[in-house]
One Martini backbone bead per residue (centre of mass of N, CA, C, O) as a GRO file, in nm:
protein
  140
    1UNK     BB    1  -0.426  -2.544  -1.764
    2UNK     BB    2  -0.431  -2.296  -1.544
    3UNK     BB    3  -0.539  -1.957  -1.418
    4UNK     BB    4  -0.400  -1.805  -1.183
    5UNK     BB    5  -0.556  -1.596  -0.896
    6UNK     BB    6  -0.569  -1.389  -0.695
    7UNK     BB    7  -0.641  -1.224  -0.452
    8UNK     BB    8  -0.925  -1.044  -0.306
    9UNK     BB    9  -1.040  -0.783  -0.184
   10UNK     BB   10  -1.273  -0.650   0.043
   11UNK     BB   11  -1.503  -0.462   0.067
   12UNK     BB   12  -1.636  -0.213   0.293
   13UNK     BB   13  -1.763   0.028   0.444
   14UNK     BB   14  -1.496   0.130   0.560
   15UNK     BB   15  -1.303   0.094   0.268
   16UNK     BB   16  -1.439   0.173   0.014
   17UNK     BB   17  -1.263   0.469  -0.027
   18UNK     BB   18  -1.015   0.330  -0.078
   19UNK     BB   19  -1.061   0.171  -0.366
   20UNK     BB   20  -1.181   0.349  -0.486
   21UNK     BB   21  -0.940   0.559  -0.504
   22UNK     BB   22  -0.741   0.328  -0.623
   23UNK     BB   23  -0.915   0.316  -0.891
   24UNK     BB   24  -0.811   0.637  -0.918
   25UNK     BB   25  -0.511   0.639  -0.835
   26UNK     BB   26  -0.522   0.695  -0.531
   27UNK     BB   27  -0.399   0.771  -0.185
   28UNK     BB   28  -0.558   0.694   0.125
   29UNK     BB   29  -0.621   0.845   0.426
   30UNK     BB   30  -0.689   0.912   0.730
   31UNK     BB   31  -0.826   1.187   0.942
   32UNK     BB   32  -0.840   1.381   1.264
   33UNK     BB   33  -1.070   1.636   1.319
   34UNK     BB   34  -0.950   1.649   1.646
   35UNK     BB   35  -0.628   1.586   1.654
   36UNK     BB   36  -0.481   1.581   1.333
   37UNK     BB   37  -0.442   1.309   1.279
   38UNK     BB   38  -0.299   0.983   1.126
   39UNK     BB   39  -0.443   0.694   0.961
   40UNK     BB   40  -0.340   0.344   0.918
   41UNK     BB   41  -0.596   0.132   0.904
   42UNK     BB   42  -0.937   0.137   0.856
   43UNK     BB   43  -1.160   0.291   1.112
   44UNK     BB   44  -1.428   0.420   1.341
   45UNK     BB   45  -1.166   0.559   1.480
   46UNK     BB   46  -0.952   0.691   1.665
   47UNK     BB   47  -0.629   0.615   1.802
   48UNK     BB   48  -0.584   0.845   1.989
   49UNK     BB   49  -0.883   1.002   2.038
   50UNK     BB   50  -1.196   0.840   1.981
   51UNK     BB   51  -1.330   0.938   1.734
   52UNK     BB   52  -1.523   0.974   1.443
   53UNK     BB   53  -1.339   1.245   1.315
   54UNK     BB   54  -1.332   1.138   0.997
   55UNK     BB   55  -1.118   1.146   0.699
   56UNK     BB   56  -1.010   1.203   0.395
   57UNK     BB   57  -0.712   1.184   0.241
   58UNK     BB   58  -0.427   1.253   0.044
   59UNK     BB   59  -0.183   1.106  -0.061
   60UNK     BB   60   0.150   1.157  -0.200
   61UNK     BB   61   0.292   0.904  -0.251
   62UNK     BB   62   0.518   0.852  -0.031
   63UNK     BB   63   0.824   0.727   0.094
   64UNK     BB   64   0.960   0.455   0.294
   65UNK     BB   65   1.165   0.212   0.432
   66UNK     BB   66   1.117   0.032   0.683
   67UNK     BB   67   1.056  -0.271   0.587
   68UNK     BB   68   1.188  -0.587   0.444
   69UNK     BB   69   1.118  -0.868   0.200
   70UNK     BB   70   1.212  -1.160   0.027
   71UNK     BB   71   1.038  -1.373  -0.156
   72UNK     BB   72   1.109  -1.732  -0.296
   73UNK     BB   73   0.825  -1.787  -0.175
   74UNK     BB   74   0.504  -1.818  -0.203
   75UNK     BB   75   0.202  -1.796  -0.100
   76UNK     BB   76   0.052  -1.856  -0.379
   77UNK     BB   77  -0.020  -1.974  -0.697
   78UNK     BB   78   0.020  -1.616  -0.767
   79UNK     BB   79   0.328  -1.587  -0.681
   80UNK     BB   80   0.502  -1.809  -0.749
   81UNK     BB   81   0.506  -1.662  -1.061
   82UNK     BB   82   0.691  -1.377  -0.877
   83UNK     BB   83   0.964  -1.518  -0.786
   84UNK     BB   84   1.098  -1.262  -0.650
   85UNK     BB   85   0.945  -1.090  -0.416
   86UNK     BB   86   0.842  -0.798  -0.233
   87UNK     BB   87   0.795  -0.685   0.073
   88UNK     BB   88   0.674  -0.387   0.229
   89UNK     BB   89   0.702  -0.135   0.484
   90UNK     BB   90   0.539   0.174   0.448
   91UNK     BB   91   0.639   0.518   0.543
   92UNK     BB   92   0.465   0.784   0.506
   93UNK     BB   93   0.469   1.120   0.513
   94UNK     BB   94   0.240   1.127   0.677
   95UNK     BB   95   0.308   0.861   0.919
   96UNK     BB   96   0.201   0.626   0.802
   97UNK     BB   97   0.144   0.276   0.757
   98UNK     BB   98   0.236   0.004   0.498
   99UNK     BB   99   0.153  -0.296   0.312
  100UNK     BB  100   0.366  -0.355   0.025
  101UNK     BB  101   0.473  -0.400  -0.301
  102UNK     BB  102   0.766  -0.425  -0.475
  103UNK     BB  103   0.821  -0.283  -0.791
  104UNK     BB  104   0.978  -0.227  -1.088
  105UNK     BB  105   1.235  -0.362  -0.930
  106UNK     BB  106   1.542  -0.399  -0.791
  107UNK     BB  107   1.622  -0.628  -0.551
  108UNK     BB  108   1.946  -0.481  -0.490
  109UNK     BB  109   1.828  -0.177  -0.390
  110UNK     BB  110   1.674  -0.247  -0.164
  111UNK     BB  111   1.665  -0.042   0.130
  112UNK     BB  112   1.638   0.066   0.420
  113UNK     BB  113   1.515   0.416   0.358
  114UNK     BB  114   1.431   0.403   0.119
  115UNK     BB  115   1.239   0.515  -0.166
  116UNK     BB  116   0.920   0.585  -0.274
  117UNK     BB  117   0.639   0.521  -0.490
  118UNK     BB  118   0.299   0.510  -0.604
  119UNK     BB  119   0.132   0.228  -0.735
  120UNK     BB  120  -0.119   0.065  -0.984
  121UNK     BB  121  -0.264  -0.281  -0.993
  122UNK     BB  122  -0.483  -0.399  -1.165
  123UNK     BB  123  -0.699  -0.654  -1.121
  124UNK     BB  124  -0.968  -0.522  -1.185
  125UNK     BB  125  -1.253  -0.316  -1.269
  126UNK     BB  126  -1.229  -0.220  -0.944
  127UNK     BB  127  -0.921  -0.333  -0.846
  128UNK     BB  128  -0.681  -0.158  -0.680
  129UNK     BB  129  -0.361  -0.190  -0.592
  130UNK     BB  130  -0.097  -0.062  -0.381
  131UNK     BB  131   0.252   0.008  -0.467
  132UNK     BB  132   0.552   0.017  -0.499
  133UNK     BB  133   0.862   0.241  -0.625
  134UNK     BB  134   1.133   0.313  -0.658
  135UNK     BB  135   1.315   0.596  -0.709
  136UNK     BB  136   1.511   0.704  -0.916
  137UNK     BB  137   1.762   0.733  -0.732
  138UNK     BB  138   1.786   0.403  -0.687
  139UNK     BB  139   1.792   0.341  -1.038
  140UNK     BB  140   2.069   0.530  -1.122
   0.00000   0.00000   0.00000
């Protein structure tokens, strides 16, 4: 019997402050200094107005659920063996969206504009994933 892995991201020169940060449990996001926007994912321009004026800020971690979805089949060998899991897309307080799995939690709470809060998963001793985790409103 094999022991399935996950799939892992691959750092980029443009994406590696975001993975850096999640590995030390932070979540940052772009933010322009010039029009004030924020944005994700990680590009070399602001999509607002192509300024190339990106820093990195950090996210308070906290938003709503867009829109998800509950898995009851696997995408892949390593997913197979944790169905049924949820995938949402979640809407930072910061305005700006990203897709990640709803982890420890009940998924029949799990409900658009839910609350969540991120958490992090250590895939390797390099790579943590940002997941998020109903707030406790939801799991009480």
């Amino acid at each position: 019997m094999t022991i399935e892995t996950r799939a892992l991201p691959v750092a980029t020169d443009l994406t590696r402050p975001f993975w850096l940060a999640a590995k030390e449990g932070k979540l940052v996001i772009q933010h322009c200094t010039s029009c004030n926007r924020n944005q994700f994912f990680p590009r070399p321009f602001c999509l607002q107005c192509l300024s190339p004026e990106l820093e990195w800020i950090q996210s308070n971690g906290t938003g709503s659920i867009y829109t998800f979805t509950i898995n009851r089949r696997g995408s892949d060998p390593y997913m197979n063996a944790r169905v049924p899991y949820a995938v949402a897309m979640i809407e930072l307080d910061e305005g700006v969206r990203l897709l990640a799995n709803i982890v420890d939690s009940v998924l029949e709470q799990i409900q658009i504009g839910g609350r969540v809060h991120v958490t992090f998963e250590a895939l390797t001793e390099h790579i943590s994933l940002p997941q998020f985790r109903l707030t406790s409103e939801q799991t009480a």
